[in-house]
N, C-alpha and C positions, 0 to 999 in steps of 0.2 A: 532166445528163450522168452516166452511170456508171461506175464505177470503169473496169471491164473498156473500155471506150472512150479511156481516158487512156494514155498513152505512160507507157515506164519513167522513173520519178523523175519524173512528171508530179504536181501533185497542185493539187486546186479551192481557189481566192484567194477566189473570190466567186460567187454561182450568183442570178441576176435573173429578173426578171418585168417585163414593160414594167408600169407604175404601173396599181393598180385605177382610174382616172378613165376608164379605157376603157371600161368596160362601166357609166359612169353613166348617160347617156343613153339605152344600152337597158335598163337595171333602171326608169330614170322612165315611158320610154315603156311598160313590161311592165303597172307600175300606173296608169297611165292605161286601157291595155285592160282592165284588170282592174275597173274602176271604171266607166268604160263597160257592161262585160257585168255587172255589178251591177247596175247599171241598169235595163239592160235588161230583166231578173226583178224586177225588185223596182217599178221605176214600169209600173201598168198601162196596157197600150197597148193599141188595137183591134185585132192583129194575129194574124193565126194561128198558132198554135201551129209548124205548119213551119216559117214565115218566123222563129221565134225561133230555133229550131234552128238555120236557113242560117245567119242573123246571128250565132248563138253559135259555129257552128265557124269563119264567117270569122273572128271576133276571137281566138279560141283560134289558127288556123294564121298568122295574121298578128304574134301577140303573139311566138309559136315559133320565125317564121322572124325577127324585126329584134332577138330577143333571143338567141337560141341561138349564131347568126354569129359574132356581135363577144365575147360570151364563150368561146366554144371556141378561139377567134383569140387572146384574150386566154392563156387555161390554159395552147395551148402555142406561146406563143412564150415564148422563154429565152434571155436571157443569158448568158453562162459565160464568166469569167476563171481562167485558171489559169499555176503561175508558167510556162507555154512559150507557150502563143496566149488571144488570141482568140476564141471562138464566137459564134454566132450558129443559133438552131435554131429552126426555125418551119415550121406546117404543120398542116392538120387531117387530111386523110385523104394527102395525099404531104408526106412533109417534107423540108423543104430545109436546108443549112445552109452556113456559109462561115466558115472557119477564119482569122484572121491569126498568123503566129505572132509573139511577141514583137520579136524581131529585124529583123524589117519593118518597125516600126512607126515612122515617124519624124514621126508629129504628131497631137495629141490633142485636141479644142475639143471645146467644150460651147455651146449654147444655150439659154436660157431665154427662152421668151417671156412675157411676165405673167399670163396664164392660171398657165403654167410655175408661175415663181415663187409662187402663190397654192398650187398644188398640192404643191412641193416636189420636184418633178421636173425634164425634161429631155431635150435630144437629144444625145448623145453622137458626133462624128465622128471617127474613128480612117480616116488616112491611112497608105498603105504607099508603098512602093518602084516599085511594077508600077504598067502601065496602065489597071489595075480599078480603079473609082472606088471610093472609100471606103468605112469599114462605117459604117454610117451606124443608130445605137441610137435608138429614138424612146422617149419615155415614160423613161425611164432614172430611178427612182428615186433621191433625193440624190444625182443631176450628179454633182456637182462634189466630193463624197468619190471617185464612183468614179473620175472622171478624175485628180483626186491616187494613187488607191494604182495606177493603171494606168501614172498616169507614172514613179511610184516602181519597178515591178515593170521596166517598160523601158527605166529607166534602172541596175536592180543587174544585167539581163543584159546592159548595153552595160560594163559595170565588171569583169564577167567574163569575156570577151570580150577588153578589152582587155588582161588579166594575164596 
């Protein structure tokens, strides 16, 4: 998020990335085709020169398209905490986003499932007031710091608030 996007007296607590474990399965599967169309040039095969070509741009467009997706999805989705809301930013070619502000917020859980805790991550649920279901953080690096300083930051504007 950028400056000029923030509210007066607004200013960034914390600025996330859903955890790099997202794009390991397509970096493995990228070298696997990569290894493959090694291969494919390098062990001689009775086949025709065309048929290598087809072969080689299928693995080239298939490597492009189960790699490219889930990293660009990765780059920009964003978390953003800051001391008034909430964000949430995500989007490749239209982006989306959903703001809670602080003051809304009245319940914070985390899950880790073991995968999770092997990776050092987390999903983050952050519950409001309204009928919209929750914001709901996948991947959320080190959980459970950020749901500590999220609850700390929701609980100095309930303290302010009430003065």
């Amino acid at each position: 998020m950028r400056e000029e996007h923030l509210a007066e007296g607004e200013t960034i607590v914390m600025q996330l990335r859903t955890h790099p474990k997202k794009v390991i399965k397509p970096i493995l599967l990228l070298v696997v085709l990569i290894a493959a169309l090694v291969a494919l040039w390098v062990v001689p095969l009775p086949v025709d020169g065309m048929v290598l070509g087809f072969a080689t741009l299928a693995l080239v467009v298939l490597g492009l398209a189960a790699a490219a997706a889930p990293f660009l999805r990765w780059r920009t989705t964003r978390y953003i905490i800051t001391n008034q809301r909430v964000a949430l930013r995500t989007g490749i070619l239209t982006q989306t986003g959903r703001d809670i502000p602080l003051y809304r917020i009245n319940n914070v859980t985390f899950e880790k499932q073991l995968s999770d805790r092997f990776w050092g991550c987390g999903t983050l649920v952050i519950s409001d007031g309204t009928d919209q279901p929750g914001m709901v953080l996948d991947d959320v690096p080190d959980v459970e710091k950020v749901q500590r300083a999220l609850q700390d930051l929701v609980r100095q504007g309930k303290q302010l608030s009430d003065d």
